[in-house]
C-alpha positions as CSV (number, residue, x, y, z in Angstrom):
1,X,14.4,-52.4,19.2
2,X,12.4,-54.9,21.4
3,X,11.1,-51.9,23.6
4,X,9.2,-50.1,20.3
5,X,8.3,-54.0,19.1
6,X,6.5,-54.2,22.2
7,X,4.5,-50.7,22.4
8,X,3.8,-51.4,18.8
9,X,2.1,-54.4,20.0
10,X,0.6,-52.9,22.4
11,X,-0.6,-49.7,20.4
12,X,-2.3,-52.0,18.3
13,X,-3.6,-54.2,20.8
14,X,-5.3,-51.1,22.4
15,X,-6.6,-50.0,19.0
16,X,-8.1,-53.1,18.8
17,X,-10.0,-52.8,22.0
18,X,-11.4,-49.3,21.3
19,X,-12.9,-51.1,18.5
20,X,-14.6,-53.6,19.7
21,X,-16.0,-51.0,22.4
22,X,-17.2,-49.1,19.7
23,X,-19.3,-52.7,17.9
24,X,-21.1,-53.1,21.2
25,X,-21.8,-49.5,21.5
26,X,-22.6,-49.0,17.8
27,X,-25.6,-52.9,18.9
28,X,-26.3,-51.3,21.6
29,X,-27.6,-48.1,20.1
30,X,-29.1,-49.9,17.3
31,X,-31.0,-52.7,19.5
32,X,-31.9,-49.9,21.9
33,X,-29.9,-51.6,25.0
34,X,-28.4,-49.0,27.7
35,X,-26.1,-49.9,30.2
36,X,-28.4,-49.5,32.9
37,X,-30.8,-52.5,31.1
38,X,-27.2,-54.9,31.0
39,X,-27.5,-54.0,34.9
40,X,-31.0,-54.6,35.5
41,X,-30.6,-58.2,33.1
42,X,-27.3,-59.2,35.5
43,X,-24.8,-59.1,32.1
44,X,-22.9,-56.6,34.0
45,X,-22.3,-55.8,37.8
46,X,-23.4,-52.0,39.3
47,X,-19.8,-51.4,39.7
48,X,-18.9,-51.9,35.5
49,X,-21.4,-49.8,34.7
50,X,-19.7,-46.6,35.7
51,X,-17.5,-46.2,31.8
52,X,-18.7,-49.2,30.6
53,X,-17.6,-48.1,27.3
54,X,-14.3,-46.5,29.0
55,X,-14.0,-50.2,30.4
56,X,-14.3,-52.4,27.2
57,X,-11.9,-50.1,25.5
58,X,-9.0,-50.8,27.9
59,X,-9.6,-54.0,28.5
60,X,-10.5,-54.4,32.0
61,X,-14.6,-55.7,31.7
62,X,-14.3,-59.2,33.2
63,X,-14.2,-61.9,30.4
64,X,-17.1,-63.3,32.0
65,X,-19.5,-60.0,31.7
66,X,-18.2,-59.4,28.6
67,X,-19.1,-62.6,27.0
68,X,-22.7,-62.0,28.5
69,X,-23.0,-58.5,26.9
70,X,-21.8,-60.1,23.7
71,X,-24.3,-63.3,23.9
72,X,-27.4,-60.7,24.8
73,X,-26.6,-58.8,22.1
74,X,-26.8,-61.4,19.5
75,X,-22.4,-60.9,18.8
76,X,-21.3,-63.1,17.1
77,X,-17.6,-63.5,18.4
78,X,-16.1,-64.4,15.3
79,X,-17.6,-62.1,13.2
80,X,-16.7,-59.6,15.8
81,X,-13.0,-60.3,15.6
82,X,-12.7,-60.2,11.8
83,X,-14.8,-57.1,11.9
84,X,-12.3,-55.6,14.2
85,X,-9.2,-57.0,13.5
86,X,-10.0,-57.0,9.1
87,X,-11.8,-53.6,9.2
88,X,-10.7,-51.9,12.2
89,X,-14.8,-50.5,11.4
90,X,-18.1,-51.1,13.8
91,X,-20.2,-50.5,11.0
92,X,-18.3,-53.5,8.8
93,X,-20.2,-56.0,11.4
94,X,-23.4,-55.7,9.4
């Protein structure tokens, strides 16, 4: 019982991540920010840019970038965690 508990927890935890990848794709888009730009502005190192996207979903974009990407793009991180957490829906941010 603790086993499915846990990959419940975890299924959800990864659900929640592939959302908030999708919110700072979805900014991205609609500021006109690539990747490449979060490179050339030091938000991000060369070596995340490679599945950046691929990278916020599992969880494994240093805390530290990803709280630059979110400050340049104007996140606000609360609003960002009830959007994803209350709506499970990128386009609820707005």
């Amino acid at each position: 019982m603790c086993q499915g508990s846990q990959s419940s927890r975890e299924e959800s935890w990864a659900k929640l991540q592939q959302v908030y990848a999708a919110l700072i794709k979805a900014q991205m888009e609609k500021q006109g920010v690539s990747v490449r730009q979060l490179v050339e502005e030091r938000k991000i190192k060369a070596s995340q840019r490679n599945r950046f996207y691929e990278r916020v979903a599992e969880g494994s974009l240093p805390c530290k970038e990803l709280n630059k990407v979110l400050a340049r793009l104007d996140i606000d991180q609360i609003r960002a965690a009830l959007t994803v957490r209350c709506f499970a829906d990128p386009d609820a941010y707005e």
